[in-house]
N, C-alpha and C positions, 0 to 999 in steps of 0.2 A: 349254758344257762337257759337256751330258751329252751330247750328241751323240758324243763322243769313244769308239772303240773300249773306250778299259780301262774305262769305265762299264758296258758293255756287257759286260762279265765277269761282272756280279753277276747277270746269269740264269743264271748256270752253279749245277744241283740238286745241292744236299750234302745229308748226313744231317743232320737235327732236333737229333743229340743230339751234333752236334760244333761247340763252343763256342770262344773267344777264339783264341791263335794256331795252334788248328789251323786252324781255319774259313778265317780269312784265307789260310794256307796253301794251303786246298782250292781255296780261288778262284782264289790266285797260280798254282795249277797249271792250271786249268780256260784263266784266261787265255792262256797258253803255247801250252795245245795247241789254242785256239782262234786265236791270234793268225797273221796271213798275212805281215804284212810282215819284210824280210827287213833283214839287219845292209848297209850301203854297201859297195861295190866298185864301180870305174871301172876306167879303164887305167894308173892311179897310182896308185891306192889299193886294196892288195888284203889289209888285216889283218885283215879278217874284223870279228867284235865287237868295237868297242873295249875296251879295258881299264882294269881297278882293278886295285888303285891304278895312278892315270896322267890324262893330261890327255885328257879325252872332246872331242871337236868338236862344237860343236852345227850346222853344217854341212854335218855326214857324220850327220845322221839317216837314218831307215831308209826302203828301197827299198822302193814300195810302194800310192804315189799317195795321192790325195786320201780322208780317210776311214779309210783304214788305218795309213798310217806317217806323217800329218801332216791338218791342218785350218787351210786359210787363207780368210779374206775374198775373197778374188778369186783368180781362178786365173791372172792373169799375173804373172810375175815380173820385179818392177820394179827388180831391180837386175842380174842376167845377163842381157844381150840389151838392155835398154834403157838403165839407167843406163851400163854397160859395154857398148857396142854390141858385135855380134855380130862378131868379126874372126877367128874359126878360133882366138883362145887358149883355154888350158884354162881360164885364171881369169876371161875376159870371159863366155865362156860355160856354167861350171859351174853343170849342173844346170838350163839357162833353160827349160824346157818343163815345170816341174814350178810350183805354187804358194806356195810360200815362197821369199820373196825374200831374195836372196843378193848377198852383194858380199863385198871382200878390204879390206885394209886398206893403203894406198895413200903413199907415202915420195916425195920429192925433187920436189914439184912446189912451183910458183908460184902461190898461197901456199900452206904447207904443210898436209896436209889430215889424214893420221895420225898424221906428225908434230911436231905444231907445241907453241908453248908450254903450249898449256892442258891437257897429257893430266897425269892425276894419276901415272899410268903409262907408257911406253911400251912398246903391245906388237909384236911381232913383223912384221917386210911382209910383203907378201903375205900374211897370214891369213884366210881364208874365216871369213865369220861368216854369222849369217838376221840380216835389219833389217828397217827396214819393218813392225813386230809391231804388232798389234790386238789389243786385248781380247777373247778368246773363242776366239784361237786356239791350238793346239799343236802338238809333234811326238814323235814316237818314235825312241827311240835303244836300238839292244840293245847290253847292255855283255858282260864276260866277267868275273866276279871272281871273284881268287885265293882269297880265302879268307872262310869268314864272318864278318860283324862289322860294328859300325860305322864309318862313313868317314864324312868331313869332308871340303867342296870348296868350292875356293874362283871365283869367277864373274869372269870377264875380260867387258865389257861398259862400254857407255855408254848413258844414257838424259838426254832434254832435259828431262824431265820429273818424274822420279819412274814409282814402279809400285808391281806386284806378283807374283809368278810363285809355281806351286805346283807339286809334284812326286809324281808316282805311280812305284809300283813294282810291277810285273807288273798293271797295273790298280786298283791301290789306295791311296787316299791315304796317301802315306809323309810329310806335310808340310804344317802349317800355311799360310794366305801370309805368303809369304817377300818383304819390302819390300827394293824397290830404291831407294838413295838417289841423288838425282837429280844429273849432274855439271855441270847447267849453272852455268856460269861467267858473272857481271855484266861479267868483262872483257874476256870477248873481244869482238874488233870486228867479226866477220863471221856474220851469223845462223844461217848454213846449218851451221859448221861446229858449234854447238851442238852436231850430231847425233855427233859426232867426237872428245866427250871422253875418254879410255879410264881405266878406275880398276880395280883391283881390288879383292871385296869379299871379303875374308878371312872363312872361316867361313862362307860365304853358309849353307849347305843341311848337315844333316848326318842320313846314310841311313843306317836299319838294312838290310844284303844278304844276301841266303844266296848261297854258294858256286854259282861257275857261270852261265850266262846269266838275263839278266833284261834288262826292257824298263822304261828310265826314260822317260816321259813329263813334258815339259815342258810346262804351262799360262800362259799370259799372260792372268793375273786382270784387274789393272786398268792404262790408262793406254796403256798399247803404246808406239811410238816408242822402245823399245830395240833396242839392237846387243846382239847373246848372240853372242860369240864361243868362250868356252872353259869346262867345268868341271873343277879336276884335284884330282882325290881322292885323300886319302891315308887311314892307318887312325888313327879319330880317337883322341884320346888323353884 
């Protein structure tokens, strides 16, 4: 983790005698304007920053490579291009030259794989998620919020395991670890699809934002072997 660019914010030189939220301020700014990587666009996707309140992708993290807009165990991606071989679509091959691995979430096959009996939820086809996650790595996401305040999000996700994930804002811990509760299921009959339970966790995460762009960083504390597919923030209450 500290390898992670927003760590790397706290060498940024403030004054001595500027204490609690300004300080952190200082930094949050320091990080910004140090920060390279850039918010997603492709040839379908052209909304700039995601937004708050609204459902963030974790997916569509930031443009940027390795090191700056993401930190993964290995630099191939084992779900565009291999798990989804490479066939010219946009969802077998979104993203597959980059280190976080990616896959969609997959309807009407024999047996059913996203949507089968054991999801606590069922979320959407076709949804691009990162899976495949390892302890230690992350990614960066620049959002756009409307307004200051606290917001609340809720995490679209499956993990065979259990976990833990932690979240920065412009570089700085905004969040405890945040435990993920694990959605394997004793009943289902096929091992692989463990990886395939989908739940949501109401309230997962809940961020103090100031107005305007900023960069959430997602951390995967412990355990890995989750699917992050969606976070959608509202203003918390």
């Amino acid at each position: 983790m500290l390898g992670s660019f927003g760590r790397l914010a706290k060498l940024v030189v403030v004054p001595t005698v500027v204490f609690g939220a300004a300080m952190v301020g200082a930094l949050q700014t320091g990080f910004l304007a140090q920060y390279k990587g850039t918010p997603y666009q492709d040839s379908q996707y052209q909304g700039g920053a995601q937004k708050i309140p609204g459902k963030v992708l974790c997916a569509f993290y930031d443009l940027g490579g390795e090191g700056v807009a993401y930190h993964d165990t290995d630099a191939e991606n084992h779900g565009s291009g291999m798990l989804n071989k490479a066939d010219g679509s946009y969802l077998n091959q979104f993203r597959m030259q980059e280190g976080v691995d990616i896959s969609y979430t997959k309807f009407g096959h024999t047996p059913p794989i996203d949507d089968s009996a054991y999801n606590k939820v069922e979320p959407p086809a076709n949804l691009l998620y990162v899976g495949w996650t390892e302890a230690g790595e992350w990614f960066n996401i620049t959002v756009d919020v409307a307004k200051a305040g606290e917001y609340a999000g809720d995490l679209l996700y499956t993990s065979n395991r259990g976990g833990s994930l932690l979240l920065d804002v412009n570089g700085e811990p905004a969040t405890g670890p945040l435990k993920i509760i694990s959605t394997f299921d004793d009943a289902e009959p096929l091992e692989w699809r463990q990886y395939h339970h989908w739940r949501v966790a109401s309230n997962f995460v809940r961020l103090q934002l100031p107005k305007g762009k900023s960069v959430l960083t997602v951390h995967i504390l412990a355990e890995g072997h989750m699917n992050l597919a969606t976070l959608d923030f509202r203003k918390a209450e």
